[in-house]
C-alpha positions as CSV (number, residue, x, y, z in Angstrom):
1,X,178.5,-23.2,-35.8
2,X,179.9,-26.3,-38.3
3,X,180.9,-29.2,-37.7
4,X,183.9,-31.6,-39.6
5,X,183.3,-34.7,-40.9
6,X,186.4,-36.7,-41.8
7,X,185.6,-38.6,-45.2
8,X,186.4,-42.2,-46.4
9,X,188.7,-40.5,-48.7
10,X,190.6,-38.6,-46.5
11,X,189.4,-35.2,-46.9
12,X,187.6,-32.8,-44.4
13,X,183.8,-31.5,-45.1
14,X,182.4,-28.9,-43.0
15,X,178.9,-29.5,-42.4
16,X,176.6,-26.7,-41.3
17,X,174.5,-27.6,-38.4
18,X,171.6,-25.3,-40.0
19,X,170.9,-27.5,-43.2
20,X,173.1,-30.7,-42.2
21,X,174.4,-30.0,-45.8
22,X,178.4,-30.1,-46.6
23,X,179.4,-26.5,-47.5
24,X,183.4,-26.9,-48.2
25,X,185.7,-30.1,-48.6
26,X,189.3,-29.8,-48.7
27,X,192.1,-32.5,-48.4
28,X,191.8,-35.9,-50.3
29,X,193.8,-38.7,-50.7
30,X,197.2,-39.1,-52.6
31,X,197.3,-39.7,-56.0
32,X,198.0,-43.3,-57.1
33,X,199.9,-45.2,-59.2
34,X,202.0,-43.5,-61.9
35,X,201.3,-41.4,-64.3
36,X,199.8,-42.6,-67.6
37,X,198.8,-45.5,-65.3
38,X,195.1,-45.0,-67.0
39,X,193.5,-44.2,-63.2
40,X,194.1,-40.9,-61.3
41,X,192.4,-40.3,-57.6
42,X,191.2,-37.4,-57.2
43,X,193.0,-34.3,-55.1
44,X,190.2,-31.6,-53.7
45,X,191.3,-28.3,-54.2
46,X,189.5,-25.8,-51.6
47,X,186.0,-24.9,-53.1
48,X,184.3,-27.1,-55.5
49,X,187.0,-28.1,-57.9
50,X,188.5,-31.8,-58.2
51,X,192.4,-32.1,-59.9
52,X,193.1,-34.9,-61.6
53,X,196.4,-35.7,-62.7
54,X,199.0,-35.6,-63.4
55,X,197.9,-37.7,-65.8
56,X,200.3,-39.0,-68.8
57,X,199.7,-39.8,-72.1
58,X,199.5,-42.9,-73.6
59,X,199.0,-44.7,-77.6
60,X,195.6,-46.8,-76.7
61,X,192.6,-44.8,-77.9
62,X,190.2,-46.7,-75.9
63,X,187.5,-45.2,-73.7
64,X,189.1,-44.0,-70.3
65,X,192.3,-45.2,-71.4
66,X,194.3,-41.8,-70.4
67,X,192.1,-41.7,-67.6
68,X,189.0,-42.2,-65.8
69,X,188.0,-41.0,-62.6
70,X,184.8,-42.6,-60.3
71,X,182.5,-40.2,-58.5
72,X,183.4,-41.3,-54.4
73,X,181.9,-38.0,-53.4
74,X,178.9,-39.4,-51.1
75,X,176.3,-37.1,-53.5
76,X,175.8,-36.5,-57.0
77,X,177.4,-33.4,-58.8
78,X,176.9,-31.1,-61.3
79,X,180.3,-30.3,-64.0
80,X,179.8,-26.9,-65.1
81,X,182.9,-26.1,-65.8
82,X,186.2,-28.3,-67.0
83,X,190.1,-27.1,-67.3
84,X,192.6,-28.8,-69.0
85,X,196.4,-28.5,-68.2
86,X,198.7,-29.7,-70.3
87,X,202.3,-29.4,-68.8
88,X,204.0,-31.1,-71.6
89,X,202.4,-31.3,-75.0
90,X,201.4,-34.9,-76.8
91,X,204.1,-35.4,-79.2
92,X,201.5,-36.8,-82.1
93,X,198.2,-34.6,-83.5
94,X,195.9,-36.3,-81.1
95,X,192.5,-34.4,-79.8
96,X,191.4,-35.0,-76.0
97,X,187.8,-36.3,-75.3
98,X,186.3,-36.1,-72.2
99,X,183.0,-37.5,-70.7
100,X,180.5,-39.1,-67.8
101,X,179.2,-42.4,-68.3
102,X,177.1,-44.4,-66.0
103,X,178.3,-47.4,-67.9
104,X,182.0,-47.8,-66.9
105,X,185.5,-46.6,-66.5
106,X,186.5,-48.1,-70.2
107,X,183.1,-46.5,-71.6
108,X,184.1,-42.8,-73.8
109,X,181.6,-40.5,-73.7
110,X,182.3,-36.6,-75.0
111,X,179.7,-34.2,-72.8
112,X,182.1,-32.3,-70.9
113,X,185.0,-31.6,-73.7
114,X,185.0,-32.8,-77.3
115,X,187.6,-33.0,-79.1
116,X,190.1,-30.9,-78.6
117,X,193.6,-30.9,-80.1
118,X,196.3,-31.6,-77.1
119,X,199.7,-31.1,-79.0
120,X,200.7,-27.9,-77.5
121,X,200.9,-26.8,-73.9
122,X,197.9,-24.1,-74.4
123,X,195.5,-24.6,-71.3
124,X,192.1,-25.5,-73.0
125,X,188.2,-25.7,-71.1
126,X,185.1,-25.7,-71.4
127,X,182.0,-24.9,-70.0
128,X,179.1,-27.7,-69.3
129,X,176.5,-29.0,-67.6
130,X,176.7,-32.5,-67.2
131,X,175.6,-34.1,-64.0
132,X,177.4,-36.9,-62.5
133,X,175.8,-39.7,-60.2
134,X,177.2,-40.8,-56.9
135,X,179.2,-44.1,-58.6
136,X,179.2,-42.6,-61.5
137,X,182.5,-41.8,-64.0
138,X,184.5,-39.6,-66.0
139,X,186.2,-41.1,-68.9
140,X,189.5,-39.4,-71.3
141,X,190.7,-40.5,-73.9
142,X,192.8,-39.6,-77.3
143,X,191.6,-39.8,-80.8
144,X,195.2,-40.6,-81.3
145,X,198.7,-41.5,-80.1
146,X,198.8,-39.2,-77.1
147,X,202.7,-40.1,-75.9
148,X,204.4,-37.4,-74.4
149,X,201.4,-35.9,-73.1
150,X,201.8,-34.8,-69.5
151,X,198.4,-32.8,-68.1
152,X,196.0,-31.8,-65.0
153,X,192.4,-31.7,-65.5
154,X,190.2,-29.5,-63.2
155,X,186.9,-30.1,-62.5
156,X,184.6,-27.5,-61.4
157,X,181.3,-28.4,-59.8
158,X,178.5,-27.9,-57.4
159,X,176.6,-30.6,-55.4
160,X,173.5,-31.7,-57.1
């Protein structure tokens, strides 16, 4: 038997009574703010995957300025895998950075996807290992003048 556990950020867990461990999430709050705002929440997909987005592009080139994302989970996680989503292409030559940082949301780091070109609506990923911290974040940002741009970014990941 499992039991649910109704999280601070609206989603359900369902926690197994055997380990006490949470063994699906689904749910999650509403997205805020518009997009291209710079800061997405993040939407649980069933399974281990976190949407972000959608997420609008924008001319600053500063760390998390297309978006940045906090780690609200409860736990630390491991990235293995990331998947990017672009809906409508950047309208400049701009590539797409994206990283975790224990520093802070305006911090660019490049250890899950490095730059890769975002000017067309090809779906791009990669595979990683990067572990995030409880508290932790996940930075994008644009080499470039990313206007137009218009994407989703999945993150796939297992507790740490």
């Amino acid at each position: 038997m499992a039991n649910f556990k109704q999280n601070a950020d609206g989603s359900v867990g369902i926690i197994s009574d055997i380990t006490g461990v949470e063994s699906f999430r689904a749910g999650g709050p509403k997205s805020i703010g518009a997009p291209g705002a710079g800061v997405s929440q993040a939407l649980f997909s069933p399974g281990s995957c976190i949407k972000l987005g959608p997420i609008a592009g924008l001319v600053a080139t500063t760390g998390g300025a297309i978006a940045a994302w906090t780690n609200n989970l409860g736990y630390d996680i491991l990235i293995h895998r990331c998947v990017v989503d672009p809906t409508t292409a950047s309208t400049g030559a701009a590539n797409l950075t994206i990283g975790q940082t224990p520093t802070s949301i305006t911090t660019s780091s490049t250890n899950i996807l490095s730059a890769t070109a975002i000017n067309a609506t090809t779906v791009v990923g990669a595979t990683t290992q990067v572990k995030c911290k409880n508290g932790e974040f996940i930075t994008m940002q644009g080499s470039a003048d990313t206007t137009g741009l218009i994407m989703n970014v999945y993150l796939y990941f297992v507790p740490a």
